[in-house]
MIMI-165974 format. One record per atom (N, C-alpha, C, CB): residue in one letter; x, y, z. Coordinates in steps of 0.02 Angstrom, whole numbers, padded with zeros to 5 digits, always signed. Glycine has a CB too. Layout:
AXYZ...
//
This chain:
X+00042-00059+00000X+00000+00000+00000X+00044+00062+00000X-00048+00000+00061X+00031+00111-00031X+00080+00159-00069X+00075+00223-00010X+00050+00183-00162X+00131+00239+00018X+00120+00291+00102X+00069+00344+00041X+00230+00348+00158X+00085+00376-00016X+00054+00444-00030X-00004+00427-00058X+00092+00491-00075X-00046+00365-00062X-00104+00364-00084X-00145+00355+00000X-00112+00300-00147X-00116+00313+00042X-00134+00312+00116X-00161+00387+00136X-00064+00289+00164X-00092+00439+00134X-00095+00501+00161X-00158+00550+00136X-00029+00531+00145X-00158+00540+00056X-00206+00575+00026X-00277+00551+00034X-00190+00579-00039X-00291+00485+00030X-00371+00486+00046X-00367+00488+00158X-00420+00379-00005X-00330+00501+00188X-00328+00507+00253X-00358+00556+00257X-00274+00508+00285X-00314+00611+00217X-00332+00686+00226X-00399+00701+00209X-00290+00731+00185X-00430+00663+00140X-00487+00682+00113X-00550+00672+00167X-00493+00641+00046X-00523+00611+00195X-00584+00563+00261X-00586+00612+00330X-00542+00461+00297X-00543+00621+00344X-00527+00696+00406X-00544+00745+00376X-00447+00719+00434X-00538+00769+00328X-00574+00861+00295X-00664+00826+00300X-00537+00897+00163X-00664+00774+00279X-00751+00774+00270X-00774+00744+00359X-00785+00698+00186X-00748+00720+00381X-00779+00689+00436X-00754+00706+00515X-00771+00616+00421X-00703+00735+00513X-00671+00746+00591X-00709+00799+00631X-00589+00774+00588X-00717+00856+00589X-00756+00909+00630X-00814+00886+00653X-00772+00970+00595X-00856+00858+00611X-00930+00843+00648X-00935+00787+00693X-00986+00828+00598X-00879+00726+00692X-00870+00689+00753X-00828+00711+00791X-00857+00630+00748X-00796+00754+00799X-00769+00777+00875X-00834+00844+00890X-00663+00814+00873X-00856+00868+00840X-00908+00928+00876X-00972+00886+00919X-00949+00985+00804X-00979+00830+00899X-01047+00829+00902X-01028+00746+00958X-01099+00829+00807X-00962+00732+00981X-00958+00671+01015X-00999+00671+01096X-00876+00658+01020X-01019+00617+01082X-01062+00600+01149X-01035+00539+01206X-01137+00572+01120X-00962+00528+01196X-00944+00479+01241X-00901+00502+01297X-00914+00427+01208X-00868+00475+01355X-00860+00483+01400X-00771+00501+01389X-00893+00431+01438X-00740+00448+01322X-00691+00463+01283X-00662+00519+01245X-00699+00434+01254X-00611+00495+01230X-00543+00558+01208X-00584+00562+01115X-00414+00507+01212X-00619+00598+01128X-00646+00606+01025X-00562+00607+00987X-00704+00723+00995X-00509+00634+01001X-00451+00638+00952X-00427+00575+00948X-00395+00686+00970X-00433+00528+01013X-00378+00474+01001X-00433+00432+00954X-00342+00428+01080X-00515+00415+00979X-00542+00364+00918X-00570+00383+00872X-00583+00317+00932X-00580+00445+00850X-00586+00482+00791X-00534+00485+00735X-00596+00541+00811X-00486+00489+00730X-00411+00481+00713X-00419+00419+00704X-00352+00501+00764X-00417+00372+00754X-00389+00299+00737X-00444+00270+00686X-00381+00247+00811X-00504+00292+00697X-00557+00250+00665X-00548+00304+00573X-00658+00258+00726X-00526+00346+00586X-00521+00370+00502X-00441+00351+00460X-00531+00471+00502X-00402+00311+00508X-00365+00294+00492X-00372+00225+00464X-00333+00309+00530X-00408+00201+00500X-00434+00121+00481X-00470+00124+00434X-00474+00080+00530X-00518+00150+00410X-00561+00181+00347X-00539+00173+00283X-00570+00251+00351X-00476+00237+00284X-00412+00231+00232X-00380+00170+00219X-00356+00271+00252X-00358+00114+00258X-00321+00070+00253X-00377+00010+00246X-00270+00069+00308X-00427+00027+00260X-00487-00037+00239X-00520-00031+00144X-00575-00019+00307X-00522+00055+00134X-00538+00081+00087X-00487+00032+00014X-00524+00163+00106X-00416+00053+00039X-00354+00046+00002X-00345-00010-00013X-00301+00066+00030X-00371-00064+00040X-00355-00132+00032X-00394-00182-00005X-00350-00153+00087X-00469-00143-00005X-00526-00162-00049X-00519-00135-00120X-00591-00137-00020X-00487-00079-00127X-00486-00077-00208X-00444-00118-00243X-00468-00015-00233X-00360-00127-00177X-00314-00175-00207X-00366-00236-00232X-00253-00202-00150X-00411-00270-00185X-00413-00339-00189X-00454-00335-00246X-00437-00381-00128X-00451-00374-00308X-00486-00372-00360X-00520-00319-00381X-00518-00413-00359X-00514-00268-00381X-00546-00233-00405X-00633-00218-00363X-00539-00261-00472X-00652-00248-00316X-00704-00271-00270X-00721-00172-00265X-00671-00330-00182X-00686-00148-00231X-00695-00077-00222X-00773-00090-00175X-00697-00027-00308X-00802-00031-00189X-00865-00026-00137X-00904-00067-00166X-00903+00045-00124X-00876-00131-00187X-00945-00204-00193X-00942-00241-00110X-00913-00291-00272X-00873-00226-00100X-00884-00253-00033X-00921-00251+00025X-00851-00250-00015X-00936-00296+00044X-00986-00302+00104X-00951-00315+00165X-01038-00356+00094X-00969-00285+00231X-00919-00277+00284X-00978-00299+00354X-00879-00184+00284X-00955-00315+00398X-00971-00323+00468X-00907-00284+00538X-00978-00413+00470X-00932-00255+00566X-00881-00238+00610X-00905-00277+00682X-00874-00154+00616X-00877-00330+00697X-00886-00351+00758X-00857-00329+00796X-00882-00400+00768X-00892-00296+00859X-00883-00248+00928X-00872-00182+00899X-00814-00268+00981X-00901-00176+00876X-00888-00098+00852X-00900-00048+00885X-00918-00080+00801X-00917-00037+00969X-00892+00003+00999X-00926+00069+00987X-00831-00002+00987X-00905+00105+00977X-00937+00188+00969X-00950+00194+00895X-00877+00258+00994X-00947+00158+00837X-00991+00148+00788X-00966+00184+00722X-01057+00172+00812X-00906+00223+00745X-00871+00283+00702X-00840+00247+00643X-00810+00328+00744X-00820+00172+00657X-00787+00174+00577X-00869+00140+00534X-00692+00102+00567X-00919+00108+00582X-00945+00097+00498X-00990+00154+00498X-00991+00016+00474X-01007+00215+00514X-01020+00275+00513X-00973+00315+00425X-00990+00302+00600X-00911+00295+00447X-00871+00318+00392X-00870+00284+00333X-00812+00323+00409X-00883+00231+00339X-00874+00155+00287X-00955+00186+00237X-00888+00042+00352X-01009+00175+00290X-01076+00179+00272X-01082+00256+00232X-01125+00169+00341X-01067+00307+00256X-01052+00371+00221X-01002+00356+00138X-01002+00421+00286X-00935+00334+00147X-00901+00323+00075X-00942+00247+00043X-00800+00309+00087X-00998+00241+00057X-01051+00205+00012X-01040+00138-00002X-01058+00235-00051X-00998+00119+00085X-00993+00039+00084X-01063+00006+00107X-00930+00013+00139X-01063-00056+00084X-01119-00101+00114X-01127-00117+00165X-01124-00149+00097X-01126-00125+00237X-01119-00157+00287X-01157-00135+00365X-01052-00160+00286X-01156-00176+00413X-01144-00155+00483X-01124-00177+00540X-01180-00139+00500X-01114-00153+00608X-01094-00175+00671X-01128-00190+00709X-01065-00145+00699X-01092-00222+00756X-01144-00235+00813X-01083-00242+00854X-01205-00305+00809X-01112-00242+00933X-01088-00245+01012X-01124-00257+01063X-01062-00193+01034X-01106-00273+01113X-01132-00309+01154X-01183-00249+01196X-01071-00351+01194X-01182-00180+01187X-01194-00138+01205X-01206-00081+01163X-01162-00137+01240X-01261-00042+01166X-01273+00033+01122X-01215+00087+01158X-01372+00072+01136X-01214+00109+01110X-01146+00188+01125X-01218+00236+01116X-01052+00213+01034X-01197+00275+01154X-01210+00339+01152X-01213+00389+01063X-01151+00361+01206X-01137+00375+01064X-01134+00415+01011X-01173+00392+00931X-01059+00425+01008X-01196+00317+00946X-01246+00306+00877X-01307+00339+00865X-01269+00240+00871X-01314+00373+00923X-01384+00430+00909X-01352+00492+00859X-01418+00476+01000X-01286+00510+00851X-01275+00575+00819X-01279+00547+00753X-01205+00616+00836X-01280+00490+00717X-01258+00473+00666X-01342+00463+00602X-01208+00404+00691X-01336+00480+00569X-01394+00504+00504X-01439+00432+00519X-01352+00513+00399X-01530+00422+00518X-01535+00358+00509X-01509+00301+00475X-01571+00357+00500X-01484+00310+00393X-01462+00245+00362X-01408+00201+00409X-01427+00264+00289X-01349+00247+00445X-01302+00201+00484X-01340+00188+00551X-01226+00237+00497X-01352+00236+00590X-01403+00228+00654X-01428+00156+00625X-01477+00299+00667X-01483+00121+00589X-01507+00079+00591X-01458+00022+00566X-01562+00090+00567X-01393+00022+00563X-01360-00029+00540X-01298-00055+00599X-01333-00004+00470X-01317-00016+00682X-01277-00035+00719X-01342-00059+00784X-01215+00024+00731X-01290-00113+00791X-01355-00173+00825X-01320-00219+00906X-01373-00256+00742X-01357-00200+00951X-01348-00228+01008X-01364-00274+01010X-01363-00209+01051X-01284-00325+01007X-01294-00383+00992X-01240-00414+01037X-01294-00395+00919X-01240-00503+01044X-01195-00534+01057X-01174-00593+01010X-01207-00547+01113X-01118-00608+01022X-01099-00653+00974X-01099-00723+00987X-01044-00638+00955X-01127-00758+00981X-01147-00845+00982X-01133-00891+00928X-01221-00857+00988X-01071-00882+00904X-01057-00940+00847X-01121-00984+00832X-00995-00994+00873X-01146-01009+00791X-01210-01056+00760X-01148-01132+00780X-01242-01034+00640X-01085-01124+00749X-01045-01190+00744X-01025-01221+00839X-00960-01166+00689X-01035-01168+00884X-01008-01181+00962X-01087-01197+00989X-00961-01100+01010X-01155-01179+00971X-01213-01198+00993X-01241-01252+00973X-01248-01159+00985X-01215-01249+00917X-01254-01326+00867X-01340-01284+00859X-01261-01437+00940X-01334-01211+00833X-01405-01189+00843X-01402-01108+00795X-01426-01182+00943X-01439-01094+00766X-01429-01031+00702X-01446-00972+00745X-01489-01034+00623X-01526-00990+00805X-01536-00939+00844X-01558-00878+00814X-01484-00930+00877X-01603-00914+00754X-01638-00857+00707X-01699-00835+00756X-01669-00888+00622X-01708-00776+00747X-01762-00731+00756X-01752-00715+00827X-01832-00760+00738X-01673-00691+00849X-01667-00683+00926X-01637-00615+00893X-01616-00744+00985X-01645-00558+00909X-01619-00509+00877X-01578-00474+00915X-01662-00473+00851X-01563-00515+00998X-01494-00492+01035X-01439-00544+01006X-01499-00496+01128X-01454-00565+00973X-01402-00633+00962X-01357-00629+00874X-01467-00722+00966X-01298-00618+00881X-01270-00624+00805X-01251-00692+00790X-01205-00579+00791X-01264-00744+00754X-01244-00802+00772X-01156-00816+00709X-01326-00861+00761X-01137-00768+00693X-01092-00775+00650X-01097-00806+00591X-01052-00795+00674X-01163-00795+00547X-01167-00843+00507X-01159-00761+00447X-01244-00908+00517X-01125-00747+00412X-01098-00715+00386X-01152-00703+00313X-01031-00742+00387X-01157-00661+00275X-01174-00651+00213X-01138-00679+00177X-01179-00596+00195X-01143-00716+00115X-01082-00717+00084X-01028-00669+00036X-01094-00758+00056X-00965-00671+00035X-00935-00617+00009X-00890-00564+00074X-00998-00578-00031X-00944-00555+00121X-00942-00512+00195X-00855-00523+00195X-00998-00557+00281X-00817-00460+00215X-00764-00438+00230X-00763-00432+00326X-00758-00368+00184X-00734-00475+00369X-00762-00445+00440X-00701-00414+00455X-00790-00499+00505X-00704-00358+00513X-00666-00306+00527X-00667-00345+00616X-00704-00217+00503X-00605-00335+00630X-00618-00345+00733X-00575-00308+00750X-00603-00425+00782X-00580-00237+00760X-00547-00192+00792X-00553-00179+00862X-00557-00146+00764X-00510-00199+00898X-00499-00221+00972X-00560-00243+00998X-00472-00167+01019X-00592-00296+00974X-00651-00363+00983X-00641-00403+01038X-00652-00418+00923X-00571-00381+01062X-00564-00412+01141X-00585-00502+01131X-00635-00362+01206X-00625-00510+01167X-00652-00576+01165X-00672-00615+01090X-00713-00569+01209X-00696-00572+01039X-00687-00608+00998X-00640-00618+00938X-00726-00608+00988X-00586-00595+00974X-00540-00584+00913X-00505-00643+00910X-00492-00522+00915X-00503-00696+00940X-00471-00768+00928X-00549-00797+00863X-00463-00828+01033X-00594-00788+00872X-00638-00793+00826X-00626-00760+00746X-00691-00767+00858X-00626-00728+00745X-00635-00686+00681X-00590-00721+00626X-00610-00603+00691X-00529-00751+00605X-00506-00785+00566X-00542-00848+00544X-00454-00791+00585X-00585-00856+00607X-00618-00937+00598X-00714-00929+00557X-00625-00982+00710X-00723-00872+00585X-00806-00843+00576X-00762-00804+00493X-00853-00764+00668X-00723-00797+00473X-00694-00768+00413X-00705-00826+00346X-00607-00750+00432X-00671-00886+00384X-00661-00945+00346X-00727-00988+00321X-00617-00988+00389X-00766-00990+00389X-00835-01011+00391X-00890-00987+00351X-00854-01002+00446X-00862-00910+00300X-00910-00866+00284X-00896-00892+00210X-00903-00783+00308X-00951-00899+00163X-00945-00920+00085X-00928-00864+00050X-01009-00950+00052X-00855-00888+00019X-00821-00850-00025X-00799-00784-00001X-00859-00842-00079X-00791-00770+00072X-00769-00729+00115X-00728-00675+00080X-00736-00764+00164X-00736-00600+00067X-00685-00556+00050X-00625-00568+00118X-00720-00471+00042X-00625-00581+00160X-00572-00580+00197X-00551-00554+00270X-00544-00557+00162X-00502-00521+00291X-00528-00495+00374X-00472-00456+00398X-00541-00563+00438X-00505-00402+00442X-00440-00372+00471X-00443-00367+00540X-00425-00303+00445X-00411-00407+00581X-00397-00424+00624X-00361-00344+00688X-00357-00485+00594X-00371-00333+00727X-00327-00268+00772X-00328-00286+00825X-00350-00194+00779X-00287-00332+00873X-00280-00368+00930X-00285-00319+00988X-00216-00408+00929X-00302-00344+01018X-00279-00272+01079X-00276-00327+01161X-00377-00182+01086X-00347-00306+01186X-00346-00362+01273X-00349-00408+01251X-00404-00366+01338X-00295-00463+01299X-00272-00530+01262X-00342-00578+01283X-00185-00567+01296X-00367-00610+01245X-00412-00653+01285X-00392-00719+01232X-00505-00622+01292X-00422-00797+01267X-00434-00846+01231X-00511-00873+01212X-00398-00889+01260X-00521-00917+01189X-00580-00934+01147X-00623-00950+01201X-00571-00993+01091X-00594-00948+01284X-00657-00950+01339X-00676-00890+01334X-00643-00968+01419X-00645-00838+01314X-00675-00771+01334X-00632-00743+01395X-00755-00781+01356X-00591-00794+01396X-00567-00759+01482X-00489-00722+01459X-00548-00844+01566X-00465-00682+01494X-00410-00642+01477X-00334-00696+01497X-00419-00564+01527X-00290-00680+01464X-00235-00734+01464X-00191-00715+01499X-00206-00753+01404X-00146-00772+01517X-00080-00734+01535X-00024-00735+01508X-00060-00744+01584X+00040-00713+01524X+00114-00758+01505X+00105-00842+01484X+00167-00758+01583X+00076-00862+01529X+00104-00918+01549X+00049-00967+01468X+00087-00936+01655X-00002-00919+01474X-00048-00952+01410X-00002-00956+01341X-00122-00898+01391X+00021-00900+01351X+00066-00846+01276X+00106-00905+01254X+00134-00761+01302X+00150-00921+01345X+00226-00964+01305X+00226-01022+01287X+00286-00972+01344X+00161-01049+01307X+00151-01118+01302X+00161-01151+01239X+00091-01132+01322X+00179-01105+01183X+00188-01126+01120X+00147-01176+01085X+00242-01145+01118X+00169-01230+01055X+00142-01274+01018X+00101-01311+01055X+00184-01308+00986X+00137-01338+01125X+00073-01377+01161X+00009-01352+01180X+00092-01401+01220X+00005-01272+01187X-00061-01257+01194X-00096-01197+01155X-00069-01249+01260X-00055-01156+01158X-00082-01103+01125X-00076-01077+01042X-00061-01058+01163X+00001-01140+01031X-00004-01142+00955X+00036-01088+00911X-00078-01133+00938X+00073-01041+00970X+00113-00967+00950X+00192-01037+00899X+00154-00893+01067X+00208-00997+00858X+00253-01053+00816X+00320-01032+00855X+00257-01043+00715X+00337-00958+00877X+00400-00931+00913X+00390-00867+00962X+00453-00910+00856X+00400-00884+00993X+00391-00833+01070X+00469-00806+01080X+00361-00891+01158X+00508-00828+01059X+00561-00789+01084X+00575-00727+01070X+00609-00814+01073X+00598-00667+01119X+00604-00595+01105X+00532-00564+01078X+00664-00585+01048X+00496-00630+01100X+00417-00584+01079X+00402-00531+01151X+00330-00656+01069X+00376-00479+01182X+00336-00469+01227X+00268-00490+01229X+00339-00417+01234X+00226-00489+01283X+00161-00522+01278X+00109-00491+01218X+00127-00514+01351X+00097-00433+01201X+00080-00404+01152X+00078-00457+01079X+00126-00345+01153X+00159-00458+01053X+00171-00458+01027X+00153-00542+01007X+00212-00421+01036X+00181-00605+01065X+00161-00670+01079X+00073-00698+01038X+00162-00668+01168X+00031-00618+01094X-00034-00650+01068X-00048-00618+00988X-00104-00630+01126X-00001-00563+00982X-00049-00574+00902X+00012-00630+00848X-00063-00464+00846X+00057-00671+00887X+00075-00704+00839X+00022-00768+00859X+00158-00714+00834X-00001-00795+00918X-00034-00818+00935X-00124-00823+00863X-00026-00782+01007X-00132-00762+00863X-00201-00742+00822X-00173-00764+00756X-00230-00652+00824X-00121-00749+00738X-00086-00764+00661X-00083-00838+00663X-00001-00727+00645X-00067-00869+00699X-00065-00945+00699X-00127-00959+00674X-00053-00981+00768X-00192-00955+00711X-00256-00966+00706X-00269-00955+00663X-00292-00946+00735X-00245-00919+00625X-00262-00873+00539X-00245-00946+00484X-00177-00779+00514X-00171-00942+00498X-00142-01009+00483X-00190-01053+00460X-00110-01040+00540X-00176-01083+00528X-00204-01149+00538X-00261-01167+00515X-00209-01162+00595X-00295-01121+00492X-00393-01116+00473X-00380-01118+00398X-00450-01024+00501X-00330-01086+00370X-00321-01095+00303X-00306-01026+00255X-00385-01131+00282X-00278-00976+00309X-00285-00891+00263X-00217-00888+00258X-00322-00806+00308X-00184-00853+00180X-00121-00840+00207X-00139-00761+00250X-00056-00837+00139X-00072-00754+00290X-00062-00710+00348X-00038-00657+00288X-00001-00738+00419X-00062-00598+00325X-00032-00527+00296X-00023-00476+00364X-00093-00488+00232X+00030-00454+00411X+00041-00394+00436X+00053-00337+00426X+00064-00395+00456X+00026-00308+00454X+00030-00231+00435X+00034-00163+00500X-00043-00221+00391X+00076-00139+00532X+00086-00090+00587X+00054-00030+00531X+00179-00081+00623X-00008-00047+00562X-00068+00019+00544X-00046+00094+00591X-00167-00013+00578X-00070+00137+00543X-00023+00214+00569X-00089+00244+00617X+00006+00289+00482X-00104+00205+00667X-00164+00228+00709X-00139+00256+00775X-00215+00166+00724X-00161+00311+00828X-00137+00336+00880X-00144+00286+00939X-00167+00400+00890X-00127+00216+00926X-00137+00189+00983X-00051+00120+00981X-00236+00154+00980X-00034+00087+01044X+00038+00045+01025X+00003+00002+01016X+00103+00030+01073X-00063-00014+01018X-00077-00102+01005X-00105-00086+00919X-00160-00151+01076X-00054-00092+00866X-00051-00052+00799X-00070-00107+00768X+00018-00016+00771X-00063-00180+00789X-00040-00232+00729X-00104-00234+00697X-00011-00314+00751X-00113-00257+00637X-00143-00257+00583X-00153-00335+00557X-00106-00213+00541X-00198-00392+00581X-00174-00447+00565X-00218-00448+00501X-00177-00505+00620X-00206-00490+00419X-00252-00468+00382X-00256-00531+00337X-00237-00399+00351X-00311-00565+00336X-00317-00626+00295X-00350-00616+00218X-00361-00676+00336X-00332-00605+00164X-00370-00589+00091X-00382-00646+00058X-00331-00545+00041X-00314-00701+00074X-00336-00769+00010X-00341-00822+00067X-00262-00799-00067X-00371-00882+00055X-00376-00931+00106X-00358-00989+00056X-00451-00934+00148X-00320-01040+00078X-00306-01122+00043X-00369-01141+00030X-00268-01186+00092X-00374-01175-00033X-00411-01239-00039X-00422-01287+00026X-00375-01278-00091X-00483-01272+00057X-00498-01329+00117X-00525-01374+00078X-00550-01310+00182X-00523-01434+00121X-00531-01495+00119X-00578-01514+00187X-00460-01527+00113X-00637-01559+00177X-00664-01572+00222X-00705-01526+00242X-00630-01590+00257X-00761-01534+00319X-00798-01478+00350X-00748-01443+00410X-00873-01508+00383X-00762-01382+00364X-00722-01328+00408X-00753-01331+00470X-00723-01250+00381X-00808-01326+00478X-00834-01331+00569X-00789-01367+00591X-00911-01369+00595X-00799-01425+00586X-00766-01476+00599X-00692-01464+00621X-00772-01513+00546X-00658-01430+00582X-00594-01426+00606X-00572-01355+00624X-00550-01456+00558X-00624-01330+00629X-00630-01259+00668X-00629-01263+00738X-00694-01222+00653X-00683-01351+00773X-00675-01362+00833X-00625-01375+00851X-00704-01395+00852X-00574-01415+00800X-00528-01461+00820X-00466-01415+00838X-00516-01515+00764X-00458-01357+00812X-00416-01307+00828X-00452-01269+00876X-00392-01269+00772X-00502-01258+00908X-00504-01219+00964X-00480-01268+01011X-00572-01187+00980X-00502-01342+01015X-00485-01387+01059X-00421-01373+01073X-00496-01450+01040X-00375-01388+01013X-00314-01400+01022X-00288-01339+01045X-00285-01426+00968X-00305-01273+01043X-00290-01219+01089X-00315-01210+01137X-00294-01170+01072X-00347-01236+01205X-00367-01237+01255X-00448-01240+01257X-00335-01190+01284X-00482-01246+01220X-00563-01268+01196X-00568-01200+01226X-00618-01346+01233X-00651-01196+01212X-00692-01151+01215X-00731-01153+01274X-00724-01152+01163X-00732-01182+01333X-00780-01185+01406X-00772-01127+01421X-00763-01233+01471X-00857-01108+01430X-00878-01057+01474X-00871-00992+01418X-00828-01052+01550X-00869-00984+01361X-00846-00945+01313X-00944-00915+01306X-00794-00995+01238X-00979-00949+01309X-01059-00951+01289X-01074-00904+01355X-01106-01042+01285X-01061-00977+01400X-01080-00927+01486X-01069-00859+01498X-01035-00950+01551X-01016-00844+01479X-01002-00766+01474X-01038-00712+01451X-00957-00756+01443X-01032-00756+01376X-01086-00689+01296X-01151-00685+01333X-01113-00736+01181X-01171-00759+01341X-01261-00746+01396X-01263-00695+01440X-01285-00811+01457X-01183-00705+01488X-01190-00662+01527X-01197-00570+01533X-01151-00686+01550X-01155-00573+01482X-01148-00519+01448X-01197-00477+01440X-01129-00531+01399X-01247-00512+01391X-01311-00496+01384X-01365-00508+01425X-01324-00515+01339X-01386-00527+01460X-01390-00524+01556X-01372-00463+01576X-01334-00576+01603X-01313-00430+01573X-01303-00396+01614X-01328-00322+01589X-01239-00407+01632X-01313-00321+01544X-01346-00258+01484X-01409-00244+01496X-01348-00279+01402X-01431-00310+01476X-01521-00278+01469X-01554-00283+01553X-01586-00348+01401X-01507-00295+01595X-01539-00267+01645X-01512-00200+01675X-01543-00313+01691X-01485-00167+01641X-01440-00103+01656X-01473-00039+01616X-01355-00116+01628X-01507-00085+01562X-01579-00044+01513X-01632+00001+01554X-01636-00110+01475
//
């Protein structure tokens, strides 16, 4: 990706969009640090979709945890297809025009492949069953960002995924430690930990998972105001063989399974709608 085509549609996305989301922000947050970062991600999601075949704004996007709602706010404005959801409404999705307002959705995430269940017509519930084509975005998705390479793979004919690691968690949902990180091949599947810091461990950790599911790996230290920068990014995936569910379980297994990963999202949503 070329720094002066990056810089120039940056500038164009900040002249049209920065003033009215920092004038008009409604969160408890720094408007410069995720205003900035989320028009930075925009540009580099923008750039990467025209590279990929020529797709340009055919692409169709999902932002899982999308948080304060600002990048598919920006996406949905430059006349992409898509929307978000989180486990929780932001505030700031009231400033945003109806077409995006109605495309960000308080939701939780329940894999269809971890329930053995689609969980149609629950409209707190995303069950990851993807559109086909769908591009997914997990910008610091926390808990589901060991997911997203696998809900990527699972999706028919998938444009692909961009991964932004941030709080380390595993496929329970629960936050990790060192000791998860170094475990390498016997548990967590990282291929080399040495001179990694923990940061660094779990998103080689997430790149494994990328791997192993069948995407080649693409990194990228995205130019966003925050140090957790990495950029993990899957565009082509191998010829699978066999049912991917199937060995979608077999690699969460083999990375410490998924218990209590459900208990949580329930909980999650439990805790929300009684806070309504």
């Amino acid at each position: 990706m070329e720094k002066s085509c990056y810089q120039d549609l940056y500038i164009s996305l900040k002249n049209k969009y920065a003033h009215f989301l920092i004038e008009n922000w409604a969160e408890a947050t720094d408007p410069m640090k995720h205003v900035f970062e989320d028009l930075s991600l925009a540009s580099f999601l923008i750039l990467l979709w025209e590279q990929q075949g020529g797709h340009g704004k055919k692409t169709k996007f999902v932002d899982v945890g999308c948080g304060n709602g600002v990048l598919v706010y920006i996406l949905k404005m430059e006349g992409y297809e898509g929307y978000g959801f989180d486990v929780r409404r932001r505030k700031s999705w009231n400033i945003f025009p109806p077409e995006v307002h109605s495309q960000l959705h308080e939701r939780i995430l329940l894999p269809s492949f971890l329930t053995n269940s689609t969980m149609q017509g629950d409209e707190q519930i995303e069950n990851g069953e993807f559109e086909e084509g769908t591009f997914i975005i997990a910008n610091h998705a926390d808990e589901l960002t060991p997911y997203t390479p696998i809900l990527a793979a699972l999706t028919p004919k998938c444009a692909g995924f961009l991964a932004v690691p941030c709080c380390e968690h595993d496929f329970t949902g629960a936050k990790v430690g060192g000791g998860f990180l170094k475990a390498g091949k016997k548990r967590a599947g990282v291929v080399q930990t040495e001179g990694l810091g923990r940061y660094g461990m779990y998103c080689e950790w997430i790149s494994e998972i990328a791997r192993e599911i069948g995407w080649c790996v693409e990194r990228e230290m995205l130019r966003i105001p925050s140090t957790r920068n990495v950029g993990i990014v899957g565009r082509q995936i191998v010829a699978s063989t066999g049912d991917t569910k199937e060995k979608a379980l077999e690699l969460i297994h083999s990375m410490g399974g998924y218990d209590g990963f459900v208990e949580r999202a329930r909980g999650l949503k439990d805790k929300v709608h009684r806070a309504h």
